[in-house]
PADRENTOR-432280 format. One record per atom (N, C-alpha, C): x, z, y; residue in three letters. Coordinates in steps of 0.02 Angstrom, whole numbers, plus 50000, padded with zeros to 5 digits. Layout:
# PADRENTOR-432280
XZYala
...
***
This chain:
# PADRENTOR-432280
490054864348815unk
490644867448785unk
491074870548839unk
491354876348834unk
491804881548883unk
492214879948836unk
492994878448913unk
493724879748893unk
493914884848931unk
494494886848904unk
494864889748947unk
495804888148952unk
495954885448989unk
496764884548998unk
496944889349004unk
497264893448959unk
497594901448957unk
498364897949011unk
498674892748961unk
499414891248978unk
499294891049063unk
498974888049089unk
499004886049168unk
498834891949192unk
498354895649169unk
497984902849206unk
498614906849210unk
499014908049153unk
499604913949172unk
499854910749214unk
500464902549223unk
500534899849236unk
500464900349334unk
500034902949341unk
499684902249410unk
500104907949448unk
500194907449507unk
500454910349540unk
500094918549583unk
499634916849574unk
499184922549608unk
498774926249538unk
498654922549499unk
498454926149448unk
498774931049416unk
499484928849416unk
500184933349402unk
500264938149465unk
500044936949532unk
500274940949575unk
499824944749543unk
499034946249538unk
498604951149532unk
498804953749491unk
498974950749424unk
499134954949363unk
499624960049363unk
500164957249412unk
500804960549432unk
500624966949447unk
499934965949488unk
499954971549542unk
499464976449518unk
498874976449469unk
498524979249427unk
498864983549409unk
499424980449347unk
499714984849297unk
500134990549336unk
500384985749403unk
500974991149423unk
500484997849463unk
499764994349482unk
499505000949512unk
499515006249467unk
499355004149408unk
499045008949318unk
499625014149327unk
500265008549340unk
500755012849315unk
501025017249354unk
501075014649415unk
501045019449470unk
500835025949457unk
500395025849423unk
499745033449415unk
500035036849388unk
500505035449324unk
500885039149268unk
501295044049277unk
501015050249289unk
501625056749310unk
501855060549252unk
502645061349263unk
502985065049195unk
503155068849262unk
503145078049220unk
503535081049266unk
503485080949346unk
502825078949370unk
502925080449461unk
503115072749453unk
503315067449450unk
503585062949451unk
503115055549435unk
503235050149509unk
502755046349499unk
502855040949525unk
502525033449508unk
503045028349528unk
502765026549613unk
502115029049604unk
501435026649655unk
501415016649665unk
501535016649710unk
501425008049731unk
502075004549691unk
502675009549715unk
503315005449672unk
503265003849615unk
502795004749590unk
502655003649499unk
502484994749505unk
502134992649549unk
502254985549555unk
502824980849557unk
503334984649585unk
504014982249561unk
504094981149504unk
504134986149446unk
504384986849391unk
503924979749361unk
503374982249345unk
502924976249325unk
503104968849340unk
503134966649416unk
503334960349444unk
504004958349407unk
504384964149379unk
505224962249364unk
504954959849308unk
504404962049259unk
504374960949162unk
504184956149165unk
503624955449218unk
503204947049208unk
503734942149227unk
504334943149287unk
504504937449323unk
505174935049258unk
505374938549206unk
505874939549170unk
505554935649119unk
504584936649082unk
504464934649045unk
504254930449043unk
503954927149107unk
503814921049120unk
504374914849125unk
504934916749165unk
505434910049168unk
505714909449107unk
506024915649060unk
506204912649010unk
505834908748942unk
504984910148951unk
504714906348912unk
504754898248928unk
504724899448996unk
504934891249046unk
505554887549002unk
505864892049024unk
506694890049001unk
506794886648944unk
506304892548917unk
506474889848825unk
505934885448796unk
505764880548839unk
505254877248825unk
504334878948792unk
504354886148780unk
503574891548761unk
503114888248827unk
503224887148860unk
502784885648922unk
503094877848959unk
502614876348980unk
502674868749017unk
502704872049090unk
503574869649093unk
503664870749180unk
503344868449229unk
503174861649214unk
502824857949257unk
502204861249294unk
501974865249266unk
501264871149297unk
501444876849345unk
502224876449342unk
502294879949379unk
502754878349442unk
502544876049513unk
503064870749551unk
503444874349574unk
503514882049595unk
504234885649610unk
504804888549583unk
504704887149508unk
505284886949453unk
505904882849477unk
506364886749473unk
507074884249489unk
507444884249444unk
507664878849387unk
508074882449321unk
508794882149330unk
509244886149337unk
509834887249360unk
510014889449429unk
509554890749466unk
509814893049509unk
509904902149528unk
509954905649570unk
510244911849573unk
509584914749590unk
509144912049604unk
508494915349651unk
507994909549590unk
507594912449576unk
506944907049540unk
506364912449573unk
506044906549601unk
505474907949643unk
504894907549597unk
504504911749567unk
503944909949529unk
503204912849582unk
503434917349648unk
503004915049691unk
503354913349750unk
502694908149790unk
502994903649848unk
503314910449882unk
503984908149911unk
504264914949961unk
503974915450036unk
503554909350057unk
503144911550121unk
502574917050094unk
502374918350047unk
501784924250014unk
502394931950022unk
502934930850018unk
503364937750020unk
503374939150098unk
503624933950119unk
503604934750217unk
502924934350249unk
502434935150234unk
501894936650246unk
501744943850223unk
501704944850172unk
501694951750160unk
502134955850206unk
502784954650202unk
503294958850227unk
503024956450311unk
502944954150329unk
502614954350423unk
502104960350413unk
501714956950361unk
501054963150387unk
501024970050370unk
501574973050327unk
501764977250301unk
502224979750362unk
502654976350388unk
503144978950450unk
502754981850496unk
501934976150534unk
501734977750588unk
501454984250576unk
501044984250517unk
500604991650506unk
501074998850516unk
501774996750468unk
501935002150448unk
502145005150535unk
502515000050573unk
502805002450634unk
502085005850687unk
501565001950675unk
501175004050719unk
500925011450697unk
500935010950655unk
500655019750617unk
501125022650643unk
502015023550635unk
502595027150672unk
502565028150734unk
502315022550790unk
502485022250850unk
502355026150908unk
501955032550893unk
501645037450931unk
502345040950972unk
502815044650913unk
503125047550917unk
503835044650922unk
503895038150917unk
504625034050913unk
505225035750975unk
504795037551026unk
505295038551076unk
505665043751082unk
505225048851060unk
505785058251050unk
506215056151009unk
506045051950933unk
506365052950865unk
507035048950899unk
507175044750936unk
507755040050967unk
507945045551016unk
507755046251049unk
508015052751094unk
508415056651079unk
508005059551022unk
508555068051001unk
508815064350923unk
508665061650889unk
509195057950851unk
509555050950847unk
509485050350898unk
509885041350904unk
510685041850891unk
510915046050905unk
511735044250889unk
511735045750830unk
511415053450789unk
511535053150718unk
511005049850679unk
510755044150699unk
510455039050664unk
510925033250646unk
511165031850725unk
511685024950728unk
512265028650665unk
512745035650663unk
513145036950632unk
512745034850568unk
512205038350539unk
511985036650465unk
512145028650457unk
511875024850507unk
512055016250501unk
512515014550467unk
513025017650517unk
513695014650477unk
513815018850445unk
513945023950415unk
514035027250374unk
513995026250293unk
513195023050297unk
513235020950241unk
513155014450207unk
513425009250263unk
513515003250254unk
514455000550248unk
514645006450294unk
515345006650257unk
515515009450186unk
515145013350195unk
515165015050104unk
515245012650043unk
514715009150061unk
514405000350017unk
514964998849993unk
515184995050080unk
515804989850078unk
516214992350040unk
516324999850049unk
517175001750051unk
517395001249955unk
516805003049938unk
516465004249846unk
516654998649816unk
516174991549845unk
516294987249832unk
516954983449827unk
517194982749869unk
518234981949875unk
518394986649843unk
518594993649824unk
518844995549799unk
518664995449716unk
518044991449682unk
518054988549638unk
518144984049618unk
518544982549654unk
518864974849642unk
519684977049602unk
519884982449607unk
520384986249589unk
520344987549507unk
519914989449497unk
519474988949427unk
519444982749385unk
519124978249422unk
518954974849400unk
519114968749427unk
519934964249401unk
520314960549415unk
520034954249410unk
520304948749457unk
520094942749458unk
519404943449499unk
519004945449530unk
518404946049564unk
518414940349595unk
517814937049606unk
517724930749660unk
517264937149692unk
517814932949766unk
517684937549827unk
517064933749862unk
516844928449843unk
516304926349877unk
515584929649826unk
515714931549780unk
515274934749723unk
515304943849767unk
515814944949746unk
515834950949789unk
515434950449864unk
515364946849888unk
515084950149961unk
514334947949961unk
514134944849918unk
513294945049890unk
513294951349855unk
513694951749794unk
513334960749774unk
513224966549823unk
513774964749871unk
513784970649927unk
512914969449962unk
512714964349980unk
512174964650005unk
511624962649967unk
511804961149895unk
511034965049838unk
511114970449814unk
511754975949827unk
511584980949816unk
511254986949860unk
511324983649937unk
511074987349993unk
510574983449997unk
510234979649958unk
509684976449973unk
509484971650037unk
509924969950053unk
510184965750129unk
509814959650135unk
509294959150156unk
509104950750149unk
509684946850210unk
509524951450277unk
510044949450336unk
510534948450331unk
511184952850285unk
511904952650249unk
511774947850226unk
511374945850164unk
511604937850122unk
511464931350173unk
511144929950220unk
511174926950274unk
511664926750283unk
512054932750314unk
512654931950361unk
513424930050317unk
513234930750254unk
513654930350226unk
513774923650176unk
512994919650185unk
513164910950159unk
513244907450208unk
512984911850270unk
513234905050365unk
514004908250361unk
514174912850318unk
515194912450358unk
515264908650303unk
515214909850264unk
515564903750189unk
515254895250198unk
515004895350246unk
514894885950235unk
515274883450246unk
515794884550268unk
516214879450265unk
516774879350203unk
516634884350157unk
517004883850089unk
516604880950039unk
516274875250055unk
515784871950017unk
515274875749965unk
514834873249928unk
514234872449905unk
514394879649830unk
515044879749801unk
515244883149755unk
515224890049786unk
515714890649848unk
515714896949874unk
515014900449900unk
514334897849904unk
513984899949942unk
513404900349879unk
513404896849820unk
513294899749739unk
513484906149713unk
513874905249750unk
514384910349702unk
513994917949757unk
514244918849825unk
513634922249856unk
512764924549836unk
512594919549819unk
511924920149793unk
511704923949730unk
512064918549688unk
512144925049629unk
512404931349615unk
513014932249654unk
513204940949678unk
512394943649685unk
512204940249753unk
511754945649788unk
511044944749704unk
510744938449679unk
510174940149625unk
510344945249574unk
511084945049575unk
511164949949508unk
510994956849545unk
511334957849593unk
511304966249635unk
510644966849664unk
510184965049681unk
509784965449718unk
509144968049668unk
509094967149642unk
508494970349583unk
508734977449575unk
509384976249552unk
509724987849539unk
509904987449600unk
509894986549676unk
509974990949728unk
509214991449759unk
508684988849737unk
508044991949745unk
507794996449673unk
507964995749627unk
507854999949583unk
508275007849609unk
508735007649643unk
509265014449644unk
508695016549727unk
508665013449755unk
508365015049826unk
507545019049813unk
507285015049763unk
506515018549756unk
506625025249711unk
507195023849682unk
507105030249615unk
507435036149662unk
507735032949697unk
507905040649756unk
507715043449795unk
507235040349833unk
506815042949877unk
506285045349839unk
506195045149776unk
505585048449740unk
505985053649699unk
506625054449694unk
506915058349641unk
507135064549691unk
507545063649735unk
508015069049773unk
507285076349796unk
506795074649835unk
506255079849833unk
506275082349797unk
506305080649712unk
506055085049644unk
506765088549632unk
507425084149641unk
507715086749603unk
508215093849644unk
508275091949728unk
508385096949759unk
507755104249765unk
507255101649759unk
506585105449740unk
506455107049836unk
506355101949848unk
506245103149927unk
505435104049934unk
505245109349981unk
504705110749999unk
504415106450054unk
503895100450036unk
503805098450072unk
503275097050135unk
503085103650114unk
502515107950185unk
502865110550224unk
503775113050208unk
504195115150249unk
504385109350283unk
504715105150257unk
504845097350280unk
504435096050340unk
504045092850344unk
503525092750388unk
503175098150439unk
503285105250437unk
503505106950460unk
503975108850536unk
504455107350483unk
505135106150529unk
505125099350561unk
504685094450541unk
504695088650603unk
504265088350637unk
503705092950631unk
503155095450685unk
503415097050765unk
503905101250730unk
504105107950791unk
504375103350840unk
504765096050815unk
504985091850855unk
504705087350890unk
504145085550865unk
503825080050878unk
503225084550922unk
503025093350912unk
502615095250962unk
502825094351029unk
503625093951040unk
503995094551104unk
503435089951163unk
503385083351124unk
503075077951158unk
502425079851178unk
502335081551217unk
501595083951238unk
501215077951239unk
501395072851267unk
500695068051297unk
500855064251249unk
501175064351190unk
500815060051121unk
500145061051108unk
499945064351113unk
499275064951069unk
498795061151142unk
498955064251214unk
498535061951253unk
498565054151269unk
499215052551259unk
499235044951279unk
498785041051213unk
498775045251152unk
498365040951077unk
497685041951113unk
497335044851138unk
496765046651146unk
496515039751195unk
496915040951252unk
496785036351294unk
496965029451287unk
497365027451253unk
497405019451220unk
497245017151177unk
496935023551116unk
496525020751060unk
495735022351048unk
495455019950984unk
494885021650994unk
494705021550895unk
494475026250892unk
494475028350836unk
493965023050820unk
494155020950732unk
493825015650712unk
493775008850714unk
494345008650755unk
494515003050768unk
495094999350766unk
495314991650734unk
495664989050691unk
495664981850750unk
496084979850784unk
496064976350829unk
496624969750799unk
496184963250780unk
496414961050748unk
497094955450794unk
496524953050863unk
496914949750905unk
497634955050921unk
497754961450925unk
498314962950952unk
498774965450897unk
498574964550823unk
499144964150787unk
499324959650772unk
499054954550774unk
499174944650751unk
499644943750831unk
499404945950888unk
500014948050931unk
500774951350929unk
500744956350896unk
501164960350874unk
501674956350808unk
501604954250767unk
501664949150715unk
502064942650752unk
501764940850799unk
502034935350809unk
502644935450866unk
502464942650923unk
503204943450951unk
503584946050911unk
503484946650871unk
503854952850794unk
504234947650767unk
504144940350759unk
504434934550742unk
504934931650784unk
504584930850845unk
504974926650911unk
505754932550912unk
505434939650911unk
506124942050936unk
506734942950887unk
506274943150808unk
506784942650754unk
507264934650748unk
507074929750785unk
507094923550775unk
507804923350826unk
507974928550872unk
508164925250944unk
509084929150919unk
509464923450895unk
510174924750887unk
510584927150953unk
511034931550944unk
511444933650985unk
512194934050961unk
512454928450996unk
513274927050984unk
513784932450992unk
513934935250922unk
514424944150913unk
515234941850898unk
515424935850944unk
516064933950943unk
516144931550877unk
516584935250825unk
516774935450754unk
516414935150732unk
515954938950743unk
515194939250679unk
514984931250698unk
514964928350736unk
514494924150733unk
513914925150758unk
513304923350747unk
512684922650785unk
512084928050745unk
511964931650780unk
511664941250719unk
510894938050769unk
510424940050735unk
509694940950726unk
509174946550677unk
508894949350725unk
508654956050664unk
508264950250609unk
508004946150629unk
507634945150563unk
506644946050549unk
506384944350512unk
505804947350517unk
505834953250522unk
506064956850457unk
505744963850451unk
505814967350508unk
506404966450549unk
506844967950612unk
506544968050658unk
506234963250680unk
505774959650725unk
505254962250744unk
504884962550697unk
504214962650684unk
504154969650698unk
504504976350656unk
504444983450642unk
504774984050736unk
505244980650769unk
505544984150826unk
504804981150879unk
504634976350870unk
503914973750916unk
503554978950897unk
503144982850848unk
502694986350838unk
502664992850836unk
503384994050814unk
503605002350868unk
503595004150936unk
503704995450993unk
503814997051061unk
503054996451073unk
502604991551064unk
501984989651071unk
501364996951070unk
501594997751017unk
501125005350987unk
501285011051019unk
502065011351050unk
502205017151076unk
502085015251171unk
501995010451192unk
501825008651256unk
501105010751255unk
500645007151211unk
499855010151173unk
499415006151216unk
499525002651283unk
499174997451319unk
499514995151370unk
499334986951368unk
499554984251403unk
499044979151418unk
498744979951495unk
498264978051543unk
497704977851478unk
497214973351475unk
496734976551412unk
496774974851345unk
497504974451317unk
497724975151261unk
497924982251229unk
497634983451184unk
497644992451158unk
497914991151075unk
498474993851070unk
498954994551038unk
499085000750984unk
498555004750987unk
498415011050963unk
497795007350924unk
497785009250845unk
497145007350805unk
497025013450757unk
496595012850737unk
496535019550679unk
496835019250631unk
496995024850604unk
497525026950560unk
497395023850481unk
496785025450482unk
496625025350395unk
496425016950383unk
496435013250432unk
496315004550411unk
497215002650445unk
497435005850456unk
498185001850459unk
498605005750407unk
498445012050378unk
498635014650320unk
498435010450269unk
497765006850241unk
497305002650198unk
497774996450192unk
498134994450260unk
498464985150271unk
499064987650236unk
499334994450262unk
500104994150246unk
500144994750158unk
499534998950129unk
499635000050050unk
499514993050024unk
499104989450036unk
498934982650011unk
499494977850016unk
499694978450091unk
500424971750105unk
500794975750051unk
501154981650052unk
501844985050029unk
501524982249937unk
501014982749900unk
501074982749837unk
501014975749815unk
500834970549865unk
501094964549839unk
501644964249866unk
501954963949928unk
502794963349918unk
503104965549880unk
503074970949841unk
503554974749788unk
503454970649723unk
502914967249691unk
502774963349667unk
502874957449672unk
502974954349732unk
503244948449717unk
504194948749702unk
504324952649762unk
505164953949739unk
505294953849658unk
504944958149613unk
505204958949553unk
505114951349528unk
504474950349535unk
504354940949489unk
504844935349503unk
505124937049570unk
505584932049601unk
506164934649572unk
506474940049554unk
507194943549526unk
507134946949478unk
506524945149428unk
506384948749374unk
506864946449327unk
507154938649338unk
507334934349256unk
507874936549290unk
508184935449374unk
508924938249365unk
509194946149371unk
508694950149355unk
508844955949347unk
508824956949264unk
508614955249244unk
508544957749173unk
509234955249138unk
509074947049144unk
509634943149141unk
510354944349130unk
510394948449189unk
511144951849230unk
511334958349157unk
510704959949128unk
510844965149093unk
511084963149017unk
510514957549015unk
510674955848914unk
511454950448913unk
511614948348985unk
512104943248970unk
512774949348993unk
512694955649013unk
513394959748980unk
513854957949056unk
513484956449089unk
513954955449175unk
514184961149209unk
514544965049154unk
514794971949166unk
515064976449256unk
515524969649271unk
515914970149366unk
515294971349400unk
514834964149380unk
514294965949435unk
513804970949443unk
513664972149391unk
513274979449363unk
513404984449392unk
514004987749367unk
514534993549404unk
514434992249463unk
514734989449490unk
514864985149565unk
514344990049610unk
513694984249590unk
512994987849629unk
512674993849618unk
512884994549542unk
512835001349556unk
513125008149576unk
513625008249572unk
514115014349623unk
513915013649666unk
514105007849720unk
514115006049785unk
513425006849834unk
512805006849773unk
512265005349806unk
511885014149790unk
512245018149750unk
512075026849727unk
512485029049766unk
513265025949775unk
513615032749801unk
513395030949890unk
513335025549934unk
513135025050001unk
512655028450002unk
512255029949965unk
511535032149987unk
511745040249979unk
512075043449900unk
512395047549904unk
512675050449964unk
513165045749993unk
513365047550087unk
513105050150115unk
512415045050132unk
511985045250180unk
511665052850189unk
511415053350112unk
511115059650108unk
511705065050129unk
512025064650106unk
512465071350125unk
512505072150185unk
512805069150231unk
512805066950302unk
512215069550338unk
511715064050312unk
510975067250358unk
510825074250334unk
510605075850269unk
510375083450253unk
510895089850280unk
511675089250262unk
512235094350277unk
512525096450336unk
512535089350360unk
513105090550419unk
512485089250477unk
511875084350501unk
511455082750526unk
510815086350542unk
510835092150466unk
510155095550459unk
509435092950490unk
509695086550439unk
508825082650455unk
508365085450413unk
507705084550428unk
507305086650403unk
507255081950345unk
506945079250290unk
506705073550245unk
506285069850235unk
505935070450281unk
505135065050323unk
505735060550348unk
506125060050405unk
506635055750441unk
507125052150398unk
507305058150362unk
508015057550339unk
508025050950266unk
507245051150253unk
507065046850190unk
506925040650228unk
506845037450284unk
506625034150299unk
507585029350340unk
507705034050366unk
508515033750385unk
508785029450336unk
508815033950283unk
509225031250235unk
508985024150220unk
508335023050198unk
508045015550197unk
508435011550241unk
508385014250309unk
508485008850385unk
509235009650370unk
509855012250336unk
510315011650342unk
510525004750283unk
510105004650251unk
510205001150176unk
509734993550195unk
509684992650269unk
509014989550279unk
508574985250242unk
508074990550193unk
507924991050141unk
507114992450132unk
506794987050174unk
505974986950140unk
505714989850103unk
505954988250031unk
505544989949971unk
505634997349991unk
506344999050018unk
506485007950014unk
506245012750028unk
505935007850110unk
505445010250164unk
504815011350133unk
504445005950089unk
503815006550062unk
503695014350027unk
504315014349964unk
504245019049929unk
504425027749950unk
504715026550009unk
504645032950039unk
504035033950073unk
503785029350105unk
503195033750127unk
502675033550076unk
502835029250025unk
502255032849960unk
502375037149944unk
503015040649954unk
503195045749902unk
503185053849936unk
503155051950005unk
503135057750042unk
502325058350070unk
501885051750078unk
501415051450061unk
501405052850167unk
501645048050206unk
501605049450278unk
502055043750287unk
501745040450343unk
502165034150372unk
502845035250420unk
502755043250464unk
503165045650475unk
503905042350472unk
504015042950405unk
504755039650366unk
505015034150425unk
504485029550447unk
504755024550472unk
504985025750526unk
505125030250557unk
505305033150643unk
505995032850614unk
506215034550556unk
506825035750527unk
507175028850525unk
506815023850496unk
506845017550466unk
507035014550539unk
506625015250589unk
506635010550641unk
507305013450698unk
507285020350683unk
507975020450735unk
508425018350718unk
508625020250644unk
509375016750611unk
509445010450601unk
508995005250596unk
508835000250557unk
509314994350614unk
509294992950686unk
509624990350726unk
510384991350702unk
510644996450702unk
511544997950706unk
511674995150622unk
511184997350572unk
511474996850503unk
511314988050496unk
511134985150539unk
511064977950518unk
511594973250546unk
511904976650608unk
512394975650646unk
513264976550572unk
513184980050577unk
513794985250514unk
513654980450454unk
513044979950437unk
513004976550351unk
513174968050367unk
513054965650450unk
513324956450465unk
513944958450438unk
514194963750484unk
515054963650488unk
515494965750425unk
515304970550374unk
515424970850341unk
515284964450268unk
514874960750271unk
514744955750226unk
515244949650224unk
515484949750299unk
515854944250309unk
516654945550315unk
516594953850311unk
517374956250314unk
517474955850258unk
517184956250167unk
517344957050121unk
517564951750072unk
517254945450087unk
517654940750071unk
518304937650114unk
518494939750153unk
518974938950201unk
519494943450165unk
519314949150154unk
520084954650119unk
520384950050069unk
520984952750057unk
521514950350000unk
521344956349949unk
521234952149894unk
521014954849837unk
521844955349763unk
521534962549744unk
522284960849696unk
522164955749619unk
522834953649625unk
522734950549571unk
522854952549508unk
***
């Protein structure tokens, strides 16, 4: 006699990841109008399952017990383990930076100050949105407020910095943080992917011109191409020196540096990992370690890591994104969303107007200003070139710096009553 345990099989954590990631590839495919979700379609998916799964939990339809990373009441419900997200997101960092790293040193060169400006630019933005909806919308808990600010910029580093300043306002105040950031953090990656896939179509940018125009810059560099030749070797996927890369990518995200007021700042993985594999790849050897691998098997790691990370994010903030919507949490809604459209809004203006960036950079910028993974993923799906991340990796240092300081300045303001 054949059984089958349907309840435990959904139930399962990887079975749901695949499913997640199936449907969201399908959907990915679905073009209206020039318009397409590509890998980010695993998001969407991860959000329906992670929404439809806990509340069957909740409501007793399913036996929690099958599932051991269910959290019921808390601000974050883990329905996959979160070391499976930081794994992805490492190997997704190392690929994506090592594919960028040819060219990383011109792109810092001739745009490093109006990278650092995009930083803050549009991390003050955030902030400034956020406080000034507090004007609106009376009575605000300011410790709620400075989690939306960093789930609407998608901040994993901000909500860090912003439950180590509140510990000492006990266990309520640093709740109250968390849930800001679960409610914002689902619509400030929903506003981040739909823009970097929307602004191309809707400005109608040519993007053989685009590219292009970041040729002419990046030809400047003459011995890019000769230094790839001589430190790499086509076909080859060098496993010892990215499990290298990965792991100083950790050590250096790990290593705090005391910013007076701020307290103690650390890039973090994504931080880490993407600034190790930009310097690594762009050095290209070191004594007989070769740091240069072929394009189309670290293109293969980065699509695979990026569409389960986008997938797990939604399953993990699927119930409190949806959640946030049917229970009518109007402040927070608004909140993340102005704050997390009109910064990026900024950004763009800034980089495209006054900057005359090209939009290979300028999409990737904006990510690193918002320091914003999922953002990063979906631009270079969407521009369809890893490129983006030269953008991602110059800004990404200053805007993480700006989003500590700003997270911890916003519950500090006097709020009206």
């Amino acid at each position: 006699m054949i059984e089958l345990d349907i309840e435990t099989l959904i139930l399962n954590q990887f079975f749901l990841l695949m499913i997640s990631v199936l449907l969201g590839l399908l959907l990915g495919r679905i073009e209206y109008r020039q318009i397409k979700l590509g890998v980010s379609g695993t998001l969407f998916t991860g959000i329906f399952f992670g929404w439809l799964i806990t509340y069957l939990v909740i409501n007793n339809s399913l036996d929690q017990g099958s599932i051991n990373n269910l959290a019921q009441g808390s601000a974050e419900i883990e329905i996959i383990d979160n070391s499976l997200l930081n794994l992805f997101l490492i190997i997704f960092s190392a690929s994506v930076g090592l594919l960028a790293a040819k060219d990383m040193g011109l792109v810092i060169k001739k745009f490093g100050i109006k990278f650092s400006v995009l930083g803050f630019a549009v991390t003050f933005t955030g902030a400034l949105l956020c406080y000034l909806s507090t004007f609106i919308f009376k009575n605000t808990d300011p410790y709620a407020l400075a989690g939306v600010y960093t789930g609407a910029l998608t901040s994993s580093p901000g909500l860090g910095a912003a439950l180590e300043s509140v510990g000492s306002a006990g266990y309520a105040a640093r709740e109250a943080v968390a849930a800001g950031h679960a409610a914002a953090y689902p619509i400030g990656v929903i506003i981040v992917v739909l823009t970097v896939n929307l602004i191309p179509k809707i400005f109608s940018m040519d993007m053989s011109g685009e590219f292009e125009k970041l040729e002419k810059v990046i030809s400047s560099n003459e011995n890019s191409q000769e230094e790839l030749d001589e430190a790499g070797e086509k076909g080859k996927f060098r496993l010892l020196e990215f499990a290298g890369v990965c792991i100083l990518g950790q050590l250096l995200g790990a290593v705090k540096v005391y910013m007076g007021p701020l307290g103690y700042l650390n890039l973090g993985l994504t931080g880490g990992v993407l600034i190790s594999s930009l310097t690594l790849g762009y050095i290209g050897k070191i004594g007989p370690f070769k740091f240069r691998m072929d394009e189309k098997i670290l293109t293969a790691v980065r699509q695979i890591s990026l569409a389960f990370f986008l997938s797990v994010v939604g399953l993990n903030y699927g119930y409190a994104a949806v959640n946030t919507f049917i229970a009518g949490s109007i402040p927070l809604i608004a909140t993340a969303f102005i704050s997390g459209t009109l910064a990026l809004t900024a950004g763009f203006i800034i980089g495209r107007y006054l900057f005359k960036l090209d939009w290979i950079l300028l999409s990737g910028a904006l990510c690193g200003s918002m320091t914003s993974t999922p953002g990063l993923g979906a631009a270079i799906d969407s521009i369809q070139s890893d490129k983006a991340a030269m953008g991602y990796g110059a800004t990404y240092p200053v805007a993480l710096f700006f989003m500590v300081f700003f997270s911890i300045l916003l519950h500090k303001l006097p709020l009206p009553h």
